[in-house]
C-alpha positions as CSV (number, residue, x, y, z in Angstrom):
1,X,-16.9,85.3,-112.9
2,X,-17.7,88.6,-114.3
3,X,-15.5,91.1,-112.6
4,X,-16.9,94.4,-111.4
5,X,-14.4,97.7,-111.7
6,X,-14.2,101.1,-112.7
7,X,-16.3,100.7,-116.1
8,X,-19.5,98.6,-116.5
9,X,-18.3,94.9,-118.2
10,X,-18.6,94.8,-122.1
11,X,-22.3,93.4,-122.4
12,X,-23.8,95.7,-120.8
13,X,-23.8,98.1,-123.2
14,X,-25.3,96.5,-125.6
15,X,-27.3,93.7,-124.0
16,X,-31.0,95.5,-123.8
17,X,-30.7,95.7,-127.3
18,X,-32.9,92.6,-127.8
19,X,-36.5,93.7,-127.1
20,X,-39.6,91.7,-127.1
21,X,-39.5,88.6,-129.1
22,X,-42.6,88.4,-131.5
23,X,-44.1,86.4,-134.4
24,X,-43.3,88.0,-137.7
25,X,-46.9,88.5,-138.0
26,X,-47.0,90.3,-134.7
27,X,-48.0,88.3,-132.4
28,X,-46.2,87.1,-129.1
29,X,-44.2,84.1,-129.3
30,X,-45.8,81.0,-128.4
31,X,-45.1,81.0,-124.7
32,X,-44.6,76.7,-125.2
33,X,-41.2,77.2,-126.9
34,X,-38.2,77.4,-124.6
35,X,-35.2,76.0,-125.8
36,X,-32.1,74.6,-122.9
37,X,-28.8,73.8,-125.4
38,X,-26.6,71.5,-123.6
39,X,-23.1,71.3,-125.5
40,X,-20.7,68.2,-124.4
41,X,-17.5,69.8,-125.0
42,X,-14.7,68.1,-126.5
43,X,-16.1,65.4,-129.1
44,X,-17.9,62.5,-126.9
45,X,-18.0,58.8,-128.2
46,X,-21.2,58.4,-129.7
47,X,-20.5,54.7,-129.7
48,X,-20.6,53.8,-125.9
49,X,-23.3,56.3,-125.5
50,X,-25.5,54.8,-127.1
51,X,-24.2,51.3,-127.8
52,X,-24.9,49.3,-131.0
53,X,-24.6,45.8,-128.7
54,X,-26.1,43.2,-130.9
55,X,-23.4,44.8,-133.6
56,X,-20.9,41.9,-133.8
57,X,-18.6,44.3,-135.6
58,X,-18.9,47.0,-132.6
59,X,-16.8,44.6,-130.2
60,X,-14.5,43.7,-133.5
61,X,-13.4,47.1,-133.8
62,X,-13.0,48.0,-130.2
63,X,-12.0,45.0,-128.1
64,X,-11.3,46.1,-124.7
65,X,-13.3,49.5,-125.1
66,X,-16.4,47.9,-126.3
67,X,-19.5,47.7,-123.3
68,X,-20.4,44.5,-122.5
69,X,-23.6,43.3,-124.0
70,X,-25.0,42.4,-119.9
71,X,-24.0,46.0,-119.0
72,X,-25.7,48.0,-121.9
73,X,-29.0,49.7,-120.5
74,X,-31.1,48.1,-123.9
75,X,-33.8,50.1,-125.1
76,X,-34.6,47.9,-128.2
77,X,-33.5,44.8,-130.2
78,X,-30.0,46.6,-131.9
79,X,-29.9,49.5,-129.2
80,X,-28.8,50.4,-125.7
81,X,-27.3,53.0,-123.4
82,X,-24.1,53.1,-121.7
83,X,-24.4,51.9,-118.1
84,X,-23.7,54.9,-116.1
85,X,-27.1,56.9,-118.1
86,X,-29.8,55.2,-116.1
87,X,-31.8,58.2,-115.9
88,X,-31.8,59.1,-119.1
89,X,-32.8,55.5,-120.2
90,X,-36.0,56.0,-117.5
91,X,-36.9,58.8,-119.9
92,X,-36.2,57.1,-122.8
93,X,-39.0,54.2,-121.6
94,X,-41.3,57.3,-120.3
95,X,-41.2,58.6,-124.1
96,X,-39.6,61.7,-123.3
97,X,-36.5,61.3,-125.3
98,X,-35.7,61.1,-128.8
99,X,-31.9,60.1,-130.0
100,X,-31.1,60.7,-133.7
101,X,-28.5,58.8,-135.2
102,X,-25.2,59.8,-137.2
103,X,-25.7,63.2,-136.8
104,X,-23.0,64.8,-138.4
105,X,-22.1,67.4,-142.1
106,X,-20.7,67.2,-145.0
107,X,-16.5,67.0,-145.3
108,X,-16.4,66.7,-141.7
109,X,-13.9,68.2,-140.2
110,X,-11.8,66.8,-136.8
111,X,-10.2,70.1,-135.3
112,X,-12.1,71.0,-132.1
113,X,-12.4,74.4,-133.1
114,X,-13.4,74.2,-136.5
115,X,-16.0,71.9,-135.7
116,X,-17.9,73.8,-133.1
117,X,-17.3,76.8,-134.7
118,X,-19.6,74.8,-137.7
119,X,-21.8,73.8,-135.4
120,X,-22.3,76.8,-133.6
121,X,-22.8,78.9,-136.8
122,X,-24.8,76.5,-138.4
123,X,-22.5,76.8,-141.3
124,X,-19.9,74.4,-142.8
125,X,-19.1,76.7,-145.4
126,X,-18.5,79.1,-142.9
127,X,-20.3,81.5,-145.4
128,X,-22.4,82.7,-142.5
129,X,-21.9,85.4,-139.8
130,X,-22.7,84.9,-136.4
131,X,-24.3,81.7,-134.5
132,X,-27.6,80.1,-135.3
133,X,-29.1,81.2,-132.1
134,X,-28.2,84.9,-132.7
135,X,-29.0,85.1,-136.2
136,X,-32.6,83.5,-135.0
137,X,-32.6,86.6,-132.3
138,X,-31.5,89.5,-134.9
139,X,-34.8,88.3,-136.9
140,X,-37.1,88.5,-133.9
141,X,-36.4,91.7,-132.7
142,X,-39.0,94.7,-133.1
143,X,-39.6,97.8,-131.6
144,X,-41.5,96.3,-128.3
145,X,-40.7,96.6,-125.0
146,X,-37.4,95.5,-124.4
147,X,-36.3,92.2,-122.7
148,X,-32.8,91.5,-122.1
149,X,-32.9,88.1,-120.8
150,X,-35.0,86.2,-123.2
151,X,-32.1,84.5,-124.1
152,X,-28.8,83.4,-121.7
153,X,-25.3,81.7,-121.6
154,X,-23.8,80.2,-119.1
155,X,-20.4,80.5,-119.8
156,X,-17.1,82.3,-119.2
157,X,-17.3,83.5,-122.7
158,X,-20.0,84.1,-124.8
159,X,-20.1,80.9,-127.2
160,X,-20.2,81.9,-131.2
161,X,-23.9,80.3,-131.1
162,X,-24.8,83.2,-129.4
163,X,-23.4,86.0,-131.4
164,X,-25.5,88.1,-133.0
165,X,-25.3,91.3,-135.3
166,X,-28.1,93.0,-133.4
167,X,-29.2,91.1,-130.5
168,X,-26.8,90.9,-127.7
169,X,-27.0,87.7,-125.3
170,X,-25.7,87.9,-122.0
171,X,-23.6,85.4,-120.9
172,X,-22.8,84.8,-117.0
173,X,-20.3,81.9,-115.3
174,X,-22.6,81.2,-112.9
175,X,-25.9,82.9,-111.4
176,X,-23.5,84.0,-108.6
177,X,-22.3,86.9,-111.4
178,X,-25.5,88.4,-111.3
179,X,-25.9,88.7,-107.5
180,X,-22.5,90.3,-107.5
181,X,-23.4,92.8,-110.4
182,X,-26.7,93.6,-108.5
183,X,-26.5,91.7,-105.1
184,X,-25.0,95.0,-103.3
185,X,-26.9,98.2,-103.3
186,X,-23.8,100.2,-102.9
187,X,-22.2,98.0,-106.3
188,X,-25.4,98.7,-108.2
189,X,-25.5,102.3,-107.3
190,X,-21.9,102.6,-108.5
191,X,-22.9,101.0,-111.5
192,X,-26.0,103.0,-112.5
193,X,-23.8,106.5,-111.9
194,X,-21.3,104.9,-114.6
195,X,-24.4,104.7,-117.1
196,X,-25.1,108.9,-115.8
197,X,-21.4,109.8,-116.3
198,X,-19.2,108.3,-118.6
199,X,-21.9,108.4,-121.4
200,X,-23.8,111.3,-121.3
201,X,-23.6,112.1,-124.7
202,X,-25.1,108.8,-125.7
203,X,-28.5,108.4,-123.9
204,X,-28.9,105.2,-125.9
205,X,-26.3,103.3,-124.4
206,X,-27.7,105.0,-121.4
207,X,-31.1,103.7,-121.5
208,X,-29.2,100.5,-122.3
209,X,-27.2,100.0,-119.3
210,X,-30.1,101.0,-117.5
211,X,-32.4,98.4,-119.4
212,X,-29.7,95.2,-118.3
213,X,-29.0,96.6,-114.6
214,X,-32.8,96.6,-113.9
215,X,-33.4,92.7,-115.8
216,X,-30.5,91.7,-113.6
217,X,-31.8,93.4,-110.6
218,X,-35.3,91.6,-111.5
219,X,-33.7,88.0,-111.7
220,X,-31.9,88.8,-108.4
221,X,-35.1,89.0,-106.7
222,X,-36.9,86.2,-108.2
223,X,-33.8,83.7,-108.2
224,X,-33.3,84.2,-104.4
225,X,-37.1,82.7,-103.5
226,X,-36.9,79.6,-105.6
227,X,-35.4,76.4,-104.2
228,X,-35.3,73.7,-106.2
229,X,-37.1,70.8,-105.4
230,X,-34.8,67.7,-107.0
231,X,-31.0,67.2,-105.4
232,X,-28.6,68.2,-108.1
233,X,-25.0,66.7,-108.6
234,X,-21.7,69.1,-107.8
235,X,-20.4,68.3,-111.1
236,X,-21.1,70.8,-114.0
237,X,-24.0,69.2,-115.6
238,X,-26.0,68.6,-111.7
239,X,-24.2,72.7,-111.5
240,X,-25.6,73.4,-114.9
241,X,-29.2,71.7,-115.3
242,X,-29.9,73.5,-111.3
243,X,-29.1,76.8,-112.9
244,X,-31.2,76.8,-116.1
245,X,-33.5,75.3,-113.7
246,X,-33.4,78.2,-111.4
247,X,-34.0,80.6,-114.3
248,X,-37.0,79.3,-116.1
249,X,-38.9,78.9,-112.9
250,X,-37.8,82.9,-112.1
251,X,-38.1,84.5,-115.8
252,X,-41.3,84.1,-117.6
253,X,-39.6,85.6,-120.4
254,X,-36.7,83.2,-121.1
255,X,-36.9,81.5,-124.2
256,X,-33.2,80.4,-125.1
257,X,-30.7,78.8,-122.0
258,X,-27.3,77.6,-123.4
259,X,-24.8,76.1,-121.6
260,X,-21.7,73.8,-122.0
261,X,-19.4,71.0,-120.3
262,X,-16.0,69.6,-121.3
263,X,-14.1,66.7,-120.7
264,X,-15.2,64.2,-123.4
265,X,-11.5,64.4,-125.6
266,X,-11.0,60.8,-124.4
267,X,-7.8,59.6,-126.1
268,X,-6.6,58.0,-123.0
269,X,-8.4,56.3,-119.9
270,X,-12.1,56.5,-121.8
271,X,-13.8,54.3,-119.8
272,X,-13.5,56.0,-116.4
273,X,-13.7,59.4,-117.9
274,X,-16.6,59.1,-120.5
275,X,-18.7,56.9,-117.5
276,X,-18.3,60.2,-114.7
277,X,-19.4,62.5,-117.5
278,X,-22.3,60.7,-118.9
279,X,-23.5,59.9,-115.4
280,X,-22.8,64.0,-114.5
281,X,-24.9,64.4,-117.5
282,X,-28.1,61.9,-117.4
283,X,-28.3,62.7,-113.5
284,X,-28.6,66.2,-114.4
285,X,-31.0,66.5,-117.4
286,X,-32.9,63.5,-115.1
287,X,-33.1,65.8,-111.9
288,X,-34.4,68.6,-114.5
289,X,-36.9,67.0,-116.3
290,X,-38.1,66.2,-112.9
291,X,-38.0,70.0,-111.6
292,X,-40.0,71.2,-115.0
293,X,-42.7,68.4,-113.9
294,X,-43.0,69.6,-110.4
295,X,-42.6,73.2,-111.6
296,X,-45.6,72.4,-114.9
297,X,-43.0,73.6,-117.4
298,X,-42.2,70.4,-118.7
299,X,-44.2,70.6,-121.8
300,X,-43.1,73.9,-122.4
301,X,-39.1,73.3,-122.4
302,X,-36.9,71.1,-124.9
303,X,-33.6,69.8,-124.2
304,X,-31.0,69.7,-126.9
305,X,-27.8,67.8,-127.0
306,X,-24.7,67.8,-128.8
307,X,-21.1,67.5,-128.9
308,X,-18.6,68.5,-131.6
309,X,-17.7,65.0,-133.6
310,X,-17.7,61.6,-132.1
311,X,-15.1,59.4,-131.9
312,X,-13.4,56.9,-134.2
313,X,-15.1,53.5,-134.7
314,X,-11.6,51.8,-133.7
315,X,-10.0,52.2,-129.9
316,X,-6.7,53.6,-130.1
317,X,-3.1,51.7,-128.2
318,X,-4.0,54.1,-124.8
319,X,-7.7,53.0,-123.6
320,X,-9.4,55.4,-125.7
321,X,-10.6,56.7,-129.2
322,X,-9.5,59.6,-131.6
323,X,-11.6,62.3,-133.4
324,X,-14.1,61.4,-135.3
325,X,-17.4,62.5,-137.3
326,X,-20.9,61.3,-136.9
327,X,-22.5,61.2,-133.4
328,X,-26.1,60.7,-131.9
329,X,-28.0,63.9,-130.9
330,X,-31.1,63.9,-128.3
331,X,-34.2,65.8,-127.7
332,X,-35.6,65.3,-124.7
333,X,-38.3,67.1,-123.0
334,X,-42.5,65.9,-122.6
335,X,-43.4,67.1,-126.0
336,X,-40.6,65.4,-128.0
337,X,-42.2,62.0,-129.5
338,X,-39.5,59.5,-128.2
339,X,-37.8,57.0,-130.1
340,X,-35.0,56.4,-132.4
341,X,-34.4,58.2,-135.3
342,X,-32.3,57.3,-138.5
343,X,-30.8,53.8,-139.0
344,X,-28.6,52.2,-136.9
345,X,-24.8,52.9,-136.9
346,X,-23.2,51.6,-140.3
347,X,-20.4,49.8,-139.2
348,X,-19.3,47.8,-142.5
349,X,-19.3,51.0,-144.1
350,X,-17.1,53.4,-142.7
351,X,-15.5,56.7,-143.8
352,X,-11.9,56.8,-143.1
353,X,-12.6,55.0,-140.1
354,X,-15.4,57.6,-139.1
355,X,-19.1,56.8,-139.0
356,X,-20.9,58.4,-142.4
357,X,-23.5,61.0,-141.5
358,X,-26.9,60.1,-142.4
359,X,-28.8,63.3,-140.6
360,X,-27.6,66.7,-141.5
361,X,-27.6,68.9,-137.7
362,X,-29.1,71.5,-139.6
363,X,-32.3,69.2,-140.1
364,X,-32.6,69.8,-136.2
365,X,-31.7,72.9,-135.9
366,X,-34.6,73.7,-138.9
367,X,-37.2,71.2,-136.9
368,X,-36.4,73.3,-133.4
369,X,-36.3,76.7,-135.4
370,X,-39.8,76.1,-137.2
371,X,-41.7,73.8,-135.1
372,X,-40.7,74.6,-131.6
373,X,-39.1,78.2,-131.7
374,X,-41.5,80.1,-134.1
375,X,-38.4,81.2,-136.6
376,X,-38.1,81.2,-140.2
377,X,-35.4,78.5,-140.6
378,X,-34.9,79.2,-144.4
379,X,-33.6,82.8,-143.1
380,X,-31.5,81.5,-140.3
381,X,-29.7,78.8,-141.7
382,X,-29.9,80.0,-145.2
383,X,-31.0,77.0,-146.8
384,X,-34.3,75.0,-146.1
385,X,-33.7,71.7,-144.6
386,X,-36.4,69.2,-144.4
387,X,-37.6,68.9,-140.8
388,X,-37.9,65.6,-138.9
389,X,-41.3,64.9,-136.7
390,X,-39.9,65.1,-133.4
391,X,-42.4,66.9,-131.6
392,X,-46.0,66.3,-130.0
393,X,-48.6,68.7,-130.4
């Protein structure tokens, strides 16, 4: 939670920094491109998530781990989904989910830190500064009238995605933080006279402060007449998807939602963790898809999906798996053209007992940057990837 004390909390200084997004030709962004990040914290096992069963080699190389061919939710011949993820196998059959295989980089690398931080920057080489997301809002922003919530966090702290030279993203625990900022006249009065006082000598942090406080103040209002129509889990994801939820259907002007959920470091007792989590997850993103529908934003929002690494292709001696490399990512939303993407998981061919990437991330980050966000991937990630057709027109 963001606490409230004598001086306004470090964001807000900064945070209406980020005005209008626009085209680099000028015009407004195309108002069909929001982007929800979903991050599964901690390295999840793309193998039981979505499960290779007519692999004879899978059940070789993980003999009590291994999900039992009559359990798999099968989505084709080779493929399936792990048992707990009926939902998300409902969009799967309802086209509205794609799931590219061995997603991964070059030299991968199995520390939990190093690896998001790589994936978060978009940069293996860790050559670049910032995250992907806040280099894409440095190049957006122009001289327009300013908007301070076109892109979010929810988080505790602001993940390296969303760091940005220019653009400052705020990042909130929960939508609670912003009635608390902004929820009590007497609290938001305090805070506005901080804004008067302490900086009087700098009207631009001024008209800052001001800027956030009355975006805040406008979410407030908005996010207390929307209820959600679906029935959300407790659990962070149900938490998570009923928040981003809350804010599209309150802020016109959101284009970028980012939120996380850990857990999925599974050496030990896999099956019973890694089941709760995926079924948090594929509950959630279910009971969203469903709210956008009822809501008529589903063709304007995209769902993206990763964690860190997956998991070795062997089971470990305690019920689980260690770190490993190449994982499936998914797209899910009404415009993504569903399907599987890439070949199936290579098990006769493995690198150091990891799965080989086949798909660079960046190739999605450049296909959700060019075709879906209206950025210049080439400037962002500073290389051009080639793109991968994963959304309908």
């Amino acid at each position: 939670m963001i606490a409230v004390g004598l001086v306004a909390p470090p964001w807000l200084s900064t945070i209406a920094r980020a005005d209008m997004i626009k085209q680099e030709k000028g015009g407004k962004v195309d108002p069909d491109c929001i982007l929800v990040v979903c991050q599964l914290s901690g390295g999840n096992d793309g193998l039981n998530t979505v499960v290779p069963w007519a692999n004879a080699r899978y059940r070789e190389l993980r003999p009590t781990l291994a999900i039992s061919e009559s359990d798999v939710l099968k989505l084709n011949e080779t493929m399936g989904l792990h048992p707990s993820m009926a939902g998300l196998a409902s969009l799967y059959k309802a086209g509205k989910v794609a799931i590219i295989q061995n997603v991964g980089y070059p030299n991968p690398n199995r520390s939990h830190f190093k690896s998001m931080d790589i994936w978060q920057s978009a940069s293996p080489s860790t050559s670049l500064k910032g995250g992907w997301v806040g280099r894409y809002m440095d190049s957006k922003l122009d001289k327009g009238p300013q908007n301070p919530v076109v892109a979010m966090g929810l988080s505790t702290e602001k993940p390296l995605a969303l760091q940005a030279s220019h653009a400052s993203i705020p990042c909130f625990a929960s939508l609670a933080d912003i009635r608390t900022m902004v929820g009590d006249p007497e609290v938001e009065k305090m805070l506005r006279d901080i804004q008067g006082s302490a900086n009087a000598n700098d009207k631009v942090v001024q008209d800052a402060n001001k800027a956030a406080l009355d975006a805040m103040s406008y979410l407030r209002d908005r996010l207390a007449k929307f209820t959600p129509k679906q029935q959300y889990g407790t659990d962070r994801f149900g938490e998570g998807f009923k928040q981003v939820a809350q804010i599209l259907a309150c802020s016109p002007m959101t284009r970028v939602v980012y939120f996380q959920a850990g857990g999925f470091d599974t050496h030990a007792n896999q099956p019973t963790t890694q089941a709760n989590l995926l079924k948090g997850f594929s509950d959630g993103v279910t009971a969203f898809q469903a709210e956008m529908e009822t809501l008529g934003l589903d063709k304007k929002v995209v769902v993206m999906v990763f964690s860190e690494f997956g998991r070795r292709c062997y089971e470990n001696a305690s019920s689980g798996t260690d770190h490993g490399a190449a994982a499936p990512m998914f797209l899910i939303g009404s415009r993504v053209k569903g399907g599987f993407y890439g070949e199936d998981p290579d098990l006769d061919n493995l690198q150091n007992g990891d799965l080989a990437f086949k798909t660079d991330f960046r190739q999605i980050y450049a296909t959700a940057l060019d075709h879906w966000m209206g950025g210049d991937s080439e400037l962002i990630l500073a290389e051009k990837f080639p793109s991968v057709d994963l959304f309908r027109a």
